[in-house]
C-alpha positions as CSV (number, residue, x, y, z in Angstrom):
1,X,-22.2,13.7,12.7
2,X,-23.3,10.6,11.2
3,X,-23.5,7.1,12.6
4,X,-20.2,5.8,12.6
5,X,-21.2,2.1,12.2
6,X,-22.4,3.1,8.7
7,X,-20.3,2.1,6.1
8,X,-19.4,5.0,4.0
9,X,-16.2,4.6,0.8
10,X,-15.2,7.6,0.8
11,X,-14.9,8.9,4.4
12,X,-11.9,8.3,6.9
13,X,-12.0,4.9,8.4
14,X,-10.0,3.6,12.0
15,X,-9.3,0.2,11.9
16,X,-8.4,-0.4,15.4
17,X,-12.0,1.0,16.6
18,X,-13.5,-0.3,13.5
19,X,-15.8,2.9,13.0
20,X,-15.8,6.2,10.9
21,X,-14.3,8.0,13.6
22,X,-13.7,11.6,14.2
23,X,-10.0,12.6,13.5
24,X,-7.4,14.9,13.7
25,X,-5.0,16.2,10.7
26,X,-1.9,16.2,11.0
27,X,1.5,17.7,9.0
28,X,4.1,14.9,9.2
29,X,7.8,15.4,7.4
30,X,9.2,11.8,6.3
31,X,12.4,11.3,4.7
32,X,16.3,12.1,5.9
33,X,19.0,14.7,5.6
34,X,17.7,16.4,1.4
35,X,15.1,14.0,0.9
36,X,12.3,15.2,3.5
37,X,8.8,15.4,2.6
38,X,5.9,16.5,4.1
39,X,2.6,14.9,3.6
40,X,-0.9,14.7,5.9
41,X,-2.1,11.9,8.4
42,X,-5.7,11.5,10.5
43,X,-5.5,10.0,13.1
44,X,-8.1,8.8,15.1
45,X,-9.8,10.9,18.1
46,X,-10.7,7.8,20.2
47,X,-7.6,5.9,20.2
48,X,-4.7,7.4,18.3
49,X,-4.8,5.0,15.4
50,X,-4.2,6.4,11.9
51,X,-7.1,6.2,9.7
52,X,-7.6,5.5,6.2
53,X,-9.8,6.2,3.4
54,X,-11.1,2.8,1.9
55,X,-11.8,3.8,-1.3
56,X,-7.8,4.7,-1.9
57,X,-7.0,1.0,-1.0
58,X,-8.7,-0.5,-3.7
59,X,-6.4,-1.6,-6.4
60,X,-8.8,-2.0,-8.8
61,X,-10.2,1.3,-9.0
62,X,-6.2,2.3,-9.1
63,X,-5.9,1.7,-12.4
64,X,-2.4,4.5,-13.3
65,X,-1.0,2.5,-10.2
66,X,-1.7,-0.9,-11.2
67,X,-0.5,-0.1,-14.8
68,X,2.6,1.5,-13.4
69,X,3.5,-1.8,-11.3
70,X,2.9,-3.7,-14.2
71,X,5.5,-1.7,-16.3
72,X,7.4,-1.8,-13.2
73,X,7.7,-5.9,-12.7
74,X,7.9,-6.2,-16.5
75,X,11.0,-3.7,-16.4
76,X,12.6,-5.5,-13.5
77,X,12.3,-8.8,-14.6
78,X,14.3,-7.9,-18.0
79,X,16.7,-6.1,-15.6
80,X,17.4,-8.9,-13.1
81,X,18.0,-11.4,-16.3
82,X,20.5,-8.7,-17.6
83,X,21.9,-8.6,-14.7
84,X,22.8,-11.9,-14.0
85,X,23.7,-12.6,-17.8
86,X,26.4,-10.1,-17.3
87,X,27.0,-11.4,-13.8
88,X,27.4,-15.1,-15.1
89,X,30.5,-14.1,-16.5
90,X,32.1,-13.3,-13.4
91,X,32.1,-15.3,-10.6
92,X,29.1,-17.6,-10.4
93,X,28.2,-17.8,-6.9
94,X,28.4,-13.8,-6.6
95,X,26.4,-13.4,-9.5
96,X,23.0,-15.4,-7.9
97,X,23.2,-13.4,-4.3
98,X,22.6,-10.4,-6.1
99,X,20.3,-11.2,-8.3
100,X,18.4,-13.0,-5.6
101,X,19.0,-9.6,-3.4
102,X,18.2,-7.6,-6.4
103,X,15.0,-9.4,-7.0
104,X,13.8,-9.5,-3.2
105,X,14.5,-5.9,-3.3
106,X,12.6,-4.7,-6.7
107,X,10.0,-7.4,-7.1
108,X,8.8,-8.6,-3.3
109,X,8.7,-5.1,-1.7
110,X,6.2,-3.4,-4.8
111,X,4.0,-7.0,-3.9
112,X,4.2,-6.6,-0.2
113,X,2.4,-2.8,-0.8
114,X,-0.1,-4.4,-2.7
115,X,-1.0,-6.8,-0.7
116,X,-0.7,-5.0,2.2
117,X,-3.3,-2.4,0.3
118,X,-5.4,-5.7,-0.4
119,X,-5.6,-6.2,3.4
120,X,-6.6,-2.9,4.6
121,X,-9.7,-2.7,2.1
122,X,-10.9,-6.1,2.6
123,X,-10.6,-5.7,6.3
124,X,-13.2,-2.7,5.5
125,X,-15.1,-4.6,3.0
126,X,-15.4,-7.3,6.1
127,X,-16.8,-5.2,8.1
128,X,-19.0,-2.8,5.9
129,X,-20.7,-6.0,4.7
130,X,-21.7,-6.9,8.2
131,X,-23.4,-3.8,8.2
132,X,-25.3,-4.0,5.2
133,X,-22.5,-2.7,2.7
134,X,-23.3,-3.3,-1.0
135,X,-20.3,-2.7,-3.8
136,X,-22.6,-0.1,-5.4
137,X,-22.8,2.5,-2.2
């Protein structure tokens, strides 16, 4: 195997034992009742952690997802001002809880995944730079 101090992009990564650890795959089903799917996880020998790719983290080399989120917010936006144009007309105070909820719900959770992706890679950037990491490897 090789040294699992050495930064590599495109191999499995724990961030609890901050090492390119062994791993085992795993089959998990997600989802409830018609809407089950089944996908693979590694988790980490050592300590049980799941492990990630870094490479798959990067927004920036995720350009079909960063174009779809910004179709997405664009879409949403024009949706929540529909929304509460239509809404206006009814009762007033009803009208700004759910287009508040509305917006929390379809503009906040898309950013919370993307900055939680942010966090994961540069956690891994952090550290492969310790070791001598250079954005060209």
């Amino acid at each position: 195997m090789t040294d699992p101090q050495k930064p590599q992009y495109k191999k499995h990564w724990c961030p609890k034992c901050k090492a390119h650890s062994e791993y085992v795959k795993k089959r998990v089903q997600r989802g409830v009742g018609d809407y089950i799917s089944t996908g693979t996880v590694y988790d980490c020998v050592d300590c049980n952690e799941r492990m990630y790719v870094p490479r798959d983290y990067k927004l920036s080399s995720q350009g079909i997802t960063v174009g779809r989120l910004c179709v997405y917010f664009t879409v949403a936006l024009i949706g929540l001002y529909w929304l509460d144009l239509v809404l206006k007309r009814e009762i007033e105070e009803v009208a700004m809880f759910i287009s508040g909820f509305v917006g929390l719900v379809f503009i906040v959770t898309p950013a919370g995944v993307c900055i939680w992706h942010a966090v994961k890679h540069a956690n891994w950037v952090r550290w492969a730079k310790e070791r001598g990491w250079g954005e060209k490897d």
